[in-house]
N, C-alpha and C positions, 0 to 999 in steps of 0.2 A: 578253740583255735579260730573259726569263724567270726566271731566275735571279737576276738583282738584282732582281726584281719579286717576288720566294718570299722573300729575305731580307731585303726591306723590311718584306712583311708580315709576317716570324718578330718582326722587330723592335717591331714595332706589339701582336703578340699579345701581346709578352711585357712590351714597357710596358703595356698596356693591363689587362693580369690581374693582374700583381703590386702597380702603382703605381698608376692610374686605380681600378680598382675598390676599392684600399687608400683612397682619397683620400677617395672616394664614402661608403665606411663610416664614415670617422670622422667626416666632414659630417654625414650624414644624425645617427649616434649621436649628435653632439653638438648640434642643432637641434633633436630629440625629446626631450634631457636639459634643454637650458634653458627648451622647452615647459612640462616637467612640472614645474620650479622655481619657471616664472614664475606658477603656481598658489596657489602657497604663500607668496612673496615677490613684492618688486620687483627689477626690474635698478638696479643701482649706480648708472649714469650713465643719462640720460633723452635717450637718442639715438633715430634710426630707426636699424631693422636688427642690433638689439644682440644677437637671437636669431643672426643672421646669424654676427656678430661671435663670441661664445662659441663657436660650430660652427668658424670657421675659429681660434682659439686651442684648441681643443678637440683639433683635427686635428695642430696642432705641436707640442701635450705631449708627443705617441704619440714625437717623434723627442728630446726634450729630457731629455724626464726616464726614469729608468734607476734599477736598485736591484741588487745582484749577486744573485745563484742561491749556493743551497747545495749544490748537487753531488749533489743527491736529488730522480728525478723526481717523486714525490709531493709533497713539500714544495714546489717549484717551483711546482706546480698551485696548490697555494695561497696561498703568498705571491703567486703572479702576481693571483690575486683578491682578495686584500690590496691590493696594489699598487693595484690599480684604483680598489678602497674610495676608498683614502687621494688618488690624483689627481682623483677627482670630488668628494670632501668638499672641496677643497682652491680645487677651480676655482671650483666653484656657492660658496664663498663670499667670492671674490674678485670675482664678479660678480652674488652679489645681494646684497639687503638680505631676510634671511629669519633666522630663530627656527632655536636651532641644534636643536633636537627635530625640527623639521618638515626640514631641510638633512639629517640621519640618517633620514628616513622616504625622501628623494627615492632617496635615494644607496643604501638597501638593495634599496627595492621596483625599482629598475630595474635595480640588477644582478641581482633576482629577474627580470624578466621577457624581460630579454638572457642567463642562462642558462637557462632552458626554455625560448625560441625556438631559442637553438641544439641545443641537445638535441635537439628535434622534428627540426629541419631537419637533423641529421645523418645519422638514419634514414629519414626518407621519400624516395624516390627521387621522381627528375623534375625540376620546374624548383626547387623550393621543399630538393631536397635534394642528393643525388648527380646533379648535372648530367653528362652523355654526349652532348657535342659531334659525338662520330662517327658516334651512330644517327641523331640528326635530319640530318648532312650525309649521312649514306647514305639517307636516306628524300628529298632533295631532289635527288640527282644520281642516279636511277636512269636516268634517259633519257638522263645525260652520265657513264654508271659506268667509261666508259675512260677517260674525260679524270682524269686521277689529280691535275693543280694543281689545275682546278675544287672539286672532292672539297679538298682540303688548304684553297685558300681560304676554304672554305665552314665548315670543321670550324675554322678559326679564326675565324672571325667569329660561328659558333656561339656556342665556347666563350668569347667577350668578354661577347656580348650575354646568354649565356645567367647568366654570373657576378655579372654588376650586377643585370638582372630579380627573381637570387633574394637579394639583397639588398634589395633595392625590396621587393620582399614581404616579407619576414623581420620590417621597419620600417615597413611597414606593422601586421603583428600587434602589435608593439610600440607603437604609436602606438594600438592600438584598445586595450591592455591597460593604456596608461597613463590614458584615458579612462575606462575601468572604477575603476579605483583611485580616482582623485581625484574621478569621482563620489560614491564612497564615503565622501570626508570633508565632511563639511557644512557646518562650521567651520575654513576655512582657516587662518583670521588665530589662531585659540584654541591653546592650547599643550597638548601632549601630556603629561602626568606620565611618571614612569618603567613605574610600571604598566600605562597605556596601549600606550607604546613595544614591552616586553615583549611584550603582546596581539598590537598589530597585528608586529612583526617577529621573533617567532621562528619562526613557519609557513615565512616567507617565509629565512630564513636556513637554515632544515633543508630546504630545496626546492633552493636553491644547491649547497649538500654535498654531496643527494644527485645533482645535475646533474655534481659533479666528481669522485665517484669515479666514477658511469658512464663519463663521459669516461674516465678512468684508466684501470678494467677491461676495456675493451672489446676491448684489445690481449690476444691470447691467443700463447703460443711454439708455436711449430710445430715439429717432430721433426727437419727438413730442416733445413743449414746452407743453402742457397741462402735462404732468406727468413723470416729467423729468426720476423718479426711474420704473423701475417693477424689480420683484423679476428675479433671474436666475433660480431658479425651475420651472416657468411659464414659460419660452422662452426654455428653456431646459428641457423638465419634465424626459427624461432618466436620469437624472443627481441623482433625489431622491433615487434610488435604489442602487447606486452605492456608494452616501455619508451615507445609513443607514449602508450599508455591510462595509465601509472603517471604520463610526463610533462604531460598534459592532467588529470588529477586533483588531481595536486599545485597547478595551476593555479589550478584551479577553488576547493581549500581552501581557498589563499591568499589568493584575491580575495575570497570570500564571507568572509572571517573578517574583511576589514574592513565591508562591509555588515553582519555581527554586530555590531562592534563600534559602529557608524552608529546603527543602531537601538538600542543598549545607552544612548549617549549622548543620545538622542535621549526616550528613554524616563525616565531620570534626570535630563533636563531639565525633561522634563512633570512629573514628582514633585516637582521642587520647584519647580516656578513654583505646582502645585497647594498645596502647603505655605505658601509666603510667599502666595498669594493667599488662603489660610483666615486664615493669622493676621494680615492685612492687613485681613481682613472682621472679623475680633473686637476689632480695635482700632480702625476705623471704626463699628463699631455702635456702642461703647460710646461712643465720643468723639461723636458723632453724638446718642445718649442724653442725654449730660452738655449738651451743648452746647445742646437742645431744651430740659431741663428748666430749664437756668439763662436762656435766651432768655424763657420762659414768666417764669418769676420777676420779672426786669425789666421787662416788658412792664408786669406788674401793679404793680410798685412803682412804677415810672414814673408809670402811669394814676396811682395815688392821691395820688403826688407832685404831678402837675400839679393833682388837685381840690385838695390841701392849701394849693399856692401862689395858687391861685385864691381860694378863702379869703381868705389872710392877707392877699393885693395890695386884695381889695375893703373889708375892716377897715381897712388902714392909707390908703386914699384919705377914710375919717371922722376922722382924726387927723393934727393939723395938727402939722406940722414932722416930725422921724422921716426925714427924707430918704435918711442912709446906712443906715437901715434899708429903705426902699425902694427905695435900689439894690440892698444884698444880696439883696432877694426877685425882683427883675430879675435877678439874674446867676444865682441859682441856678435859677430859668424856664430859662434859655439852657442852662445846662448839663446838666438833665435832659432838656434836646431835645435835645442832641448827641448825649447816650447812649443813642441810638435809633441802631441798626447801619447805617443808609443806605440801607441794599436792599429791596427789596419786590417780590418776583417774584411772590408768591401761594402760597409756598411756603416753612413756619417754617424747616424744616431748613435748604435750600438756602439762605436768606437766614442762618442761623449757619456756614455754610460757605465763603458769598461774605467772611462781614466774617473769619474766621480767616484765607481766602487772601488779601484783600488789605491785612492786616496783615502776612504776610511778605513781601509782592511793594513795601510800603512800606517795611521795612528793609532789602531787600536792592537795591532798584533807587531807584537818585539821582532820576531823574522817569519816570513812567509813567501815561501816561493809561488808566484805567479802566472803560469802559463799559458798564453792565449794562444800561440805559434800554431796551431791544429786548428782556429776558431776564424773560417772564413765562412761568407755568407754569397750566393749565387748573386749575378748580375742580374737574373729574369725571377728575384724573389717575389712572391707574390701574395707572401704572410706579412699583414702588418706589423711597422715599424713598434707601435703597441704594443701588439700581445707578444712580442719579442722580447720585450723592455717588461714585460710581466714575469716571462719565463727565465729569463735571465737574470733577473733585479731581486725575484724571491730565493730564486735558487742558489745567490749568493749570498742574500741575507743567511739564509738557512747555512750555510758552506763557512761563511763568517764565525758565526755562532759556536759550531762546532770544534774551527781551531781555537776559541777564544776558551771555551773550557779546557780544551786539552791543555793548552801552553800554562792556566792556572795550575794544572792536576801535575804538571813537568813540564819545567821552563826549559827542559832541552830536549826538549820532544821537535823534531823534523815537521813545521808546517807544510802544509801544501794546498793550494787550491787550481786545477787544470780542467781547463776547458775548452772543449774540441765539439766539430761539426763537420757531417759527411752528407753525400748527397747519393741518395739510389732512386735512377729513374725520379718518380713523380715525388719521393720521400725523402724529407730533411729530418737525418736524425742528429741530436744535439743532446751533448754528454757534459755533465760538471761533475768531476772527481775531487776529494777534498779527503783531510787526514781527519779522526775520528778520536775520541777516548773509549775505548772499550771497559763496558758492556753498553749500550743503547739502553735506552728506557723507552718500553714501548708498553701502552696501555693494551688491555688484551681488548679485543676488535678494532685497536686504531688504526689506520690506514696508513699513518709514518709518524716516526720518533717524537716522543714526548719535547714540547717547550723546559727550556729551566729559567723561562720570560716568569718577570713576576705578573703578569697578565695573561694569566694561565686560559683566561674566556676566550682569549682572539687566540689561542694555539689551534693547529692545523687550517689557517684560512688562507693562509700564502698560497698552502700545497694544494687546497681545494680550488684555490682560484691558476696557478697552472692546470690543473687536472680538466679546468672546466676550457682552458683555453686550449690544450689538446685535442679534447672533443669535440671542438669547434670545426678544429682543420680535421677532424675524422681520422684523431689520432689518437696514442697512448701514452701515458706518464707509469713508469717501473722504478724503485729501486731497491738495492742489494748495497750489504753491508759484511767485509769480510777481511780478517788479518787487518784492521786500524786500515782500511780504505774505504770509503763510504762513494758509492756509485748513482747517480742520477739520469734516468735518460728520459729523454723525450722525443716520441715519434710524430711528424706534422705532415700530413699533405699538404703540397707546394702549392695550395688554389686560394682565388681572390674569394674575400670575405667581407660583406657589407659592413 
């Protein structure tokens, strides 16, 4: 009975290490691999458990697909990492929707980080390395050290548990090292040029190579025919210390060369948003100039217009008949009223700025209601006429934008765009309400609504350039979006600013 009880469990060991903890690997591998894709892309199909799905397709490639061997252990070494290349490009783009620059960032950095895991883990002894099933069953049967099945039992349920554990960990480091990376990239959805690619992945491919000739060399010949191979960490054991520290540096390169490159992107972003926002401020002064001076102009022509008609209407009520000459000085009364811009907030600029934007929010939208009637500005304002023309010229871009989708998405969808301004104490707060198509598209960490601009690079710089003009007057930029009303505010202290 004993004996069928030893060869049940030799059976069990030996499913259990070669096949189970086989099974285990490429699950766990392949649910860490769709993790790090789905970062970058979406999954294909819009199922639950798709990561699931991938993992167990992931686990049956390992038996399906096959490529021959060249007959050269060295070469083998690498095609077999080729191999891999090519079945994970191959999978990740059979089940995501991802940008093939970013599908080639997925597929190198992890085979970077599953060859320096196992690097480490082939030299560090214990659970994470060289697991010895026999010492921990000798260190639990001391009290039972006759009983030689217990011992055998013991040293194979070791060796099971002890197998998968260091694989559970291994993908563990994996899973924090793919964490690291894709923290790294700040702009998922953005495409990487070639020169990019180069940056961030040839660290990470010279880290692979050198992980596979280690592997290679580490077999040294031995003088004796009885065993032809021993390992070089046994003839050299100085050696382990030296290949963990080489293989934890390399590491450490790699990862940090994309936070280089993080901050590189990051930093050539701020340079040109600073660029287009100078030349954005030079062609807003000016046009802001022109716009005041010609405003001023008509203002005056206007005035002497109406004393002129005023005139001529009280001479032609002493002169009997003259009547179609009496309606023309009627009609042209009306129409020097007209050409009076509409606006009157208290402020010349802003009112040449309100009738510019709602001249193009009148050619470009079929009906839109307009409402400035709340939108006065104090007499002792003390925020430039600028950054006024900032906060309000983006804010209606953006307000524009919004009814102009809606009214595609339904032509009899109620436009609106309303904007008002109140004053508390030393604070001017200033509100742009505008109608909306629901749902918002909003990137996850972005700070407001996705562009649907086909210049998708200058999305969010309007709003960051209000945001920064806020900050300026030691104030704040919020909005809120609810029931098809999209709300904008901005809080300013009322003080002079160089």
């Amino acid at each position: 009975m004993l004996d069928v009880l030893h060869e049940m469990i030799d059976k069990v060991y030996e499913i259990g290490m070669v096949y189970g903890i086989t099974v285990i690997i490429y699950l766990l591998e392949g649910y860490l691999l769709a993790g790090f894709a789905a970062q970058f892309g979406d999954m294909r199909w819009k199922i639950r458990g798709g990561r699931f799905l991938f993992a167990f397709f992931w686990m049956l490639q390992y038996e399906f697909i096959s490529f021959p061997g060249v007959g050269h252990a060295g070469l083998n070494l690498l095609l077999a990492r080729l191999k891999l290349y090519i079945r994970m490009f191959i999978m990740l783009k059979l089940f995501f929707v991802i940008r093939r620059d970013k599908l080639l960032f997925v597929t190198v950095m992890y085979e970077f980080l599953n060859g320096i895991t196992t690097l480490i883990a082939g030299i560090i002894p214990g659970i994470v390395g060289d697991f010895h099933p026999e010492i921990l069953a000798q260190q639990f049967t001391g009290i039972i050290r006759h009983n030689r099945e217990t011992a055998h039992l013991l040293t194979m349920l070791f060796g099971i548990g002890g197998g998968i554990l260091q694989e559970v960990v291994l993908f563990m480091v994996i899973a924090f090292g793919i964490r690291l990376i894709a923290g790294g990239i700040a702009d998922k959805k953005a495409p990487l040029h070639f020169g990019e690619l180069c940056f961030l992945l040839i660290p990470a491919v010279a880290t692979n190579i050198a992980c596979i000739i280690i592997r290679y060399v580490r077999l040294v010949t031995r003088d004796t025919n009885s065993t032809p191979y021993e390992s070089l960490y046994d003839r050299f054991p100085e050696l382990q210390p030296l290949i963990i520290a080489l293989g934890v540096l390399l590491a450490v390169v790699t990862i940090a060369d994309v936070y280089v490159f993080r901050d590189i992107v990051k930093s050539n972003k701020e340079r040109a948003e600073r660029v287009i926002l100078r030349r954005q401020a030079d062609e807003l002064k000016q046009h802001l100039l022109e716009i005041s001076d010609k405003n001023e102009r008509i203002r005056s022509i206007r005035h002497d217009m109406k004393n002129h008609i005023a005139v001529l209407t009280g001479l032609l009520e002493d002169v009997k008949g003259h009547e179609e000459l009496k309606a023309y000085v009627q009609k042209l009364d009306r129409d020097v009223g007209a050409a009076d811009s509409g606006f009157s907030t208290g402020n010349v600029v802003m009112d040449a700025l309100l009738s510019v934007k709602y001249r193009e929010i009148s050619g470009r939208l079929r009906e839109c209601r307009f409402d400035t009637d709340a939108l006065l500005f104090p007499q002792d304002l003390e925020i430039s006429d600028f950054d006024l023309a900032v906060l309000l010229g983006n804010a209606l871009d953006n307000a524009l934008e919004a009814c102009e989708k809606e009214q595609k998405a339904d032509q009899t969808a109620e436009l609106f765009i309303a904007l008002s301004s109140q004053r508390k104490g030393s604070m001017l707060l200033l509100e742009v309400k505008n109608s909306y198509l629901e749902p918002l598209r909003i990137d996850k960490n972005a700070e407001f609504p996705r562009t649907d601009k086909e210049d998708e690079e200058g999305h969010g710089i309007g709003y960051r350039n209000m945001k920064a003009v806020a900050e300026k007057y030691q104030g704040a930029i919020e909005w809120q979006a609810k029931d098809g009303v999209f709300v904008l505010s901005v809080m300013l202290q009322n003080i002079s600013h160089p």
